[in-house]
Structure formats: structure tokens, C-alpha cells
C-alpha positions as CSV (number, residue, x, y, z in Angstrom):
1,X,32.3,-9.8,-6.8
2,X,35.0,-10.8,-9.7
3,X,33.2,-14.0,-9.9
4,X,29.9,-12.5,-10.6
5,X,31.2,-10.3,-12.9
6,X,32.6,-13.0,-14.7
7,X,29.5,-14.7,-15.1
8,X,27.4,-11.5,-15.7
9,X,27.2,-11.7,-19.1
10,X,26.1,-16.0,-18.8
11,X,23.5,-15.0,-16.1
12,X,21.6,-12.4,-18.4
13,X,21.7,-14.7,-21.5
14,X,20.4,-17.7,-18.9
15,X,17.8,-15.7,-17.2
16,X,16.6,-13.8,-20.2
17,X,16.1,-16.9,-22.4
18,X,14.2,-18.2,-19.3
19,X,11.8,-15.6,-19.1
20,X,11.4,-15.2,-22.6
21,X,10.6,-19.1,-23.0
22,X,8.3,-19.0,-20.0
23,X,6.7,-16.0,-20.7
24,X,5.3,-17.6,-24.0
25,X,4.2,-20.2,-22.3
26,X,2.6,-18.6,-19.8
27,X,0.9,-16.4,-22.2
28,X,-0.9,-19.6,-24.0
29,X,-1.3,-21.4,-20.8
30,X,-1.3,-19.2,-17.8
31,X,-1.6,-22.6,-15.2
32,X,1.0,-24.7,-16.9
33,X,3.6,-25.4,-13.8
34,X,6.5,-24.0,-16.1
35,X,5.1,-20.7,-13.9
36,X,7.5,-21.7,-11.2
37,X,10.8,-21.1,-13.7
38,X,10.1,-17.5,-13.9
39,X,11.9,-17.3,-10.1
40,X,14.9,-18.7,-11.4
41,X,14.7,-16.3,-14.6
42,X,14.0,-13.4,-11.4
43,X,17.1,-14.7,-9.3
44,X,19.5,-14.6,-12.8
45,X,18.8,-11.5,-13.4
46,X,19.0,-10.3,-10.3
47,X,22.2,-11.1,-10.0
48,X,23.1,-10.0,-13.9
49,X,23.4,-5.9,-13.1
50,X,25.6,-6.0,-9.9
51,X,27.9,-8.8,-12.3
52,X,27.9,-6.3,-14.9
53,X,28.1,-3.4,-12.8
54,X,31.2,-4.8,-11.5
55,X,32.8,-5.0,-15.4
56,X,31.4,-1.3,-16.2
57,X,31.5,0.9,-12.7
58,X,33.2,3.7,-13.8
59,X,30.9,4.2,-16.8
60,X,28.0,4.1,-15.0
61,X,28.9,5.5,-11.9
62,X,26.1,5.6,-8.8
63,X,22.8,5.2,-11.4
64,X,24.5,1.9,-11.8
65,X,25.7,0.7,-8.5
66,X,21.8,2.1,-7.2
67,X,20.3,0.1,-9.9
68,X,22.3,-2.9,-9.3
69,X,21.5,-3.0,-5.6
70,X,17.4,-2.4,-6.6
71,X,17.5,-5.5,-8.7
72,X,19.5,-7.7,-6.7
73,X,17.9,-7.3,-3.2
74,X,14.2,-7.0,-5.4
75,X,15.1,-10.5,-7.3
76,X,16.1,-11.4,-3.4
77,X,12.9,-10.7,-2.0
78,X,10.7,-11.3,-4.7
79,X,11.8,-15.3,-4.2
80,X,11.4,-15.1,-0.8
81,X,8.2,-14.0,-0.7
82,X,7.1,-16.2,-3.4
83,X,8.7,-19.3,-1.7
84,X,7.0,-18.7,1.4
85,X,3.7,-17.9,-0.3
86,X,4.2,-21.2,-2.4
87,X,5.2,-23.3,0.5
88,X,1.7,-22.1,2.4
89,X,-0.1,-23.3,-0.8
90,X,-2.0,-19.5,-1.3
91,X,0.3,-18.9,-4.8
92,X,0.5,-21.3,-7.7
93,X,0.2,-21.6,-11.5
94,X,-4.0,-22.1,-11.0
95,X,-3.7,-19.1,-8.2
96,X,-1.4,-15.9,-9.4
97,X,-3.0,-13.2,-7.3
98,X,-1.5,-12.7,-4.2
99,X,-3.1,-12.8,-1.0
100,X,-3.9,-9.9,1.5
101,X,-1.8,-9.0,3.9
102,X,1.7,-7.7,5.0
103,X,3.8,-10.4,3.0
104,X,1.8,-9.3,0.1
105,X,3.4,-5.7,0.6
106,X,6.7,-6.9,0.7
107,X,6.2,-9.3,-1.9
108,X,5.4,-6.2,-4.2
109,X,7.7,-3.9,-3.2
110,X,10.5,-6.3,-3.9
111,X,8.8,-7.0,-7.1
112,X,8.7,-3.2,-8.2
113,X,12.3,-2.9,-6.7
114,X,13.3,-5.9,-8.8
115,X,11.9,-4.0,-12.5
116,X,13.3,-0.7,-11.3
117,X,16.7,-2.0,-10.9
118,X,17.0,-3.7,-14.1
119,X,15.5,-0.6,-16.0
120,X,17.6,1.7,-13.9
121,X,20.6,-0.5,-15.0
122,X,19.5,-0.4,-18.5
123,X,19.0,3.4,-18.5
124,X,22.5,3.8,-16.8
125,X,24.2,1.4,-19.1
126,X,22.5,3.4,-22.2
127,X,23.8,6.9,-20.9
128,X,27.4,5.3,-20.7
129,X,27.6,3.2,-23.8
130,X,29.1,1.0,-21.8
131,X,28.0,-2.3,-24.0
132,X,26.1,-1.8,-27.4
133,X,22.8,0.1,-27.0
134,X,20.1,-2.2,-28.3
135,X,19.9,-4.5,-25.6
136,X,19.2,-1.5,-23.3
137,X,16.8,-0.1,-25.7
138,X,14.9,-3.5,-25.8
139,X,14.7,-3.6,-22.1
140,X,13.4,0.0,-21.9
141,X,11.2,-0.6,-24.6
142,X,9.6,-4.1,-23.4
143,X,8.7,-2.2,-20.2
144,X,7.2,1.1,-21.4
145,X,5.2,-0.3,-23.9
146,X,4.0,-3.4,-21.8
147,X,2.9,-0.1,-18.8
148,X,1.1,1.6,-22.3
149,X,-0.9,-1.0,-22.8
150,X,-2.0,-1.7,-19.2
151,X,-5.0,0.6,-19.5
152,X,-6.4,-1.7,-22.1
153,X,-5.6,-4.8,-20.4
154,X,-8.1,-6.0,-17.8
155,X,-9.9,-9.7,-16.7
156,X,-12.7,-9.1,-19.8
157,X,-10.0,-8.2,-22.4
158,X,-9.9,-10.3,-25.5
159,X,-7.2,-13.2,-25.2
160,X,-5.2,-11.9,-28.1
161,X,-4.6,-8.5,-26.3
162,X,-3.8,-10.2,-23.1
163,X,-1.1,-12.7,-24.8
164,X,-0.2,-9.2,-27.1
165,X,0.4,-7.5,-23.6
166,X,2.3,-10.7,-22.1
167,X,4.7,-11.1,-25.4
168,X,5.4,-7.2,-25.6
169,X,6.8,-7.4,-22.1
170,X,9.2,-10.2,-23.2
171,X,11.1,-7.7,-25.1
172,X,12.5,-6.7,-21.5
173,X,14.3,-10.4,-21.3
174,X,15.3,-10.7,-24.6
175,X,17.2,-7.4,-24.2
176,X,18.8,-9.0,-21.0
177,X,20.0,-11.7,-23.6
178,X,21.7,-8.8,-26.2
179,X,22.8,-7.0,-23.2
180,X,24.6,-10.5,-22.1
181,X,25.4,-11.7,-25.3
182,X,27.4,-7.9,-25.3
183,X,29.1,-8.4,-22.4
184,X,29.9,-12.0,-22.6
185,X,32.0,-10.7,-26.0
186,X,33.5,-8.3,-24.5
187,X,36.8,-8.6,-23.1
188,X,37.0,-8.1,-19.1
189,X,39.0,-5.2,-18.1
């Protein structure tokens, strides 16, 4: 675990500068193959809050560790579902919606786990001012206002709200990269 938390801060500013870069791609070309990268961004920062939980556990006490947990086994299974869903050919850049069935579940529950772990972190490392608050609030922020505008985002929306919607939720990565650059400058107790 020391080794993670060494790394912590290097795996959020990796794997939010991933997603960030991706998700503007995406947003102007949903079937460019760059769609595979976000998985690695997902695996990074997975593995960012139990690192960083590790550097700030008695600040953020069980909201943390629970939160840490949540993202790492949801980046965990997110990957493996998408792996074997990729391998089978029935998920790609051209084909994003997942197919019915069982693995579908799972693939969604690890997906939601994944998001509710890093906000849960967020939220935890906000009440204890463990690192500077903006990255936190960017993450927080990047989320709730990507769910707001979900009502008005649907297959017949304009283009510019669906890349609006895409680029809002980038806000959540690009805290990750605060949140790392934070940690990453601050000295390892």
C-alpha cells in the first residue's frame, strides 16, 4: 500500500489528463479508437483514492476508506467487463451501448460503483481538508452538473448540447489532476 500511496498523487494527474484528453475527443468524434484509453484513465483512477487514502486515513476516516474501496473494485470491474465485452466484439468505438444480459448488470454496477467512489472520496477529502479544496470541488461539480443536464440530453439533442454535456463532465478528471497535483506537492507523512 506504501507504494500506491506514493504514486497516488502521479496516478490521478495520469489518469485525469487521460480522460480529460479523450473525453474531448470523444465528444467531436464519438468512433475515433482513442475510445479504448478511457479504461486506462478508469484503472488510474481507480487506483488514485485507495493511494491517497493511504497518505490521508486519519483525516478521512471510513467515508474514505468506503470510498476508496467503491472506486477501486468499480475501476476493477468496469475493465473487466469491458475487456470481455470487447474481446466478444459486442462493445467498440462504432458500438457504445451495451448489450443485454447479466454481464451488462455487472458491467454497470461496477461502472456506478466506480463514480461513487471517486465522488465519495472527493466528498470525504473535502470534509477533511485533507489536500486543497478545489480539486474536490471540481470533481463534485463535473458530476452534478453533467446528472443536471441529463434531462436535456437524449439521441435527437442538438450536437452542441451533447459535446456541452460530454465537456461539463470532464470537470470531474480535471479535478482528479488538481487533486493529484495537491498531493504529489505535498510532503508524505
Amino acid at each position: 500500500m506504501s507504494v500506491l500511496a506514493r504514486w497516488a498523487g502521479v496516478l490521478a494527474i495520469a489518469g485525469g489528463t487521460i480522460l480529460s484528453v479523450i473525453l474531448i475527443i470523444v465528444a467531436f468524434s464519438p468512433t475515433s479508437n482513442v475510445w479504448y484509453g478511457l479504461f486506462l484513465g478508469v484503472v488510474l483512477l481507480g487506483a488514485a483514492p485507495p493511494g491517497l487514502y493511504w497518505r490521508t486515513r486519519p483525516a478521512t476516516g471510513r467515508t474514505g476508506l468506503a470510498a476508496a474501496w467503491l472506486s477501486g473494485l468499480g475501476a476493477l470491474g468496469t475493465v473487466a467487463v469491458a475487456a470481455y465485452f470487447i474481446g466478444t466484439g459486442e462493445l467498440g468505438p462504432a458500438q457504445q451501448n451495451l448489450p443485454e444480459g447479466p454481464a451488462t448488470v455487472v458491467g454497470m454496477a461496477a461502472s456506478i460503483a466506480w463514480l461513487i467512489g471517486n465522488l465519495g472520496f472527493a466528498l470525504a477529502l473535502l470534509r477533511a481538508r485533507a489536500l486543497p479544496p478545489l480539486g474536490a470541488r471540481l470533481v463534485l461539480a463535473g458530476a452534478f452538473l453533467a446528472v443536471a443536464m441529463t434531462p436535456f440530453v437524449g439521441d435527437d439533442s442538438p450536437p452542441a448540447l451533447m459535446h456541452a454535456a460530454t465537456l461539463v463532465f470532464g470537470l470531474v478528471p480535471v479535478g482528479w489532476i488538481v487533486l493529484g497535483y495537491s498531493a504529489w506537492r505535498q510532503p508524505r507523512r
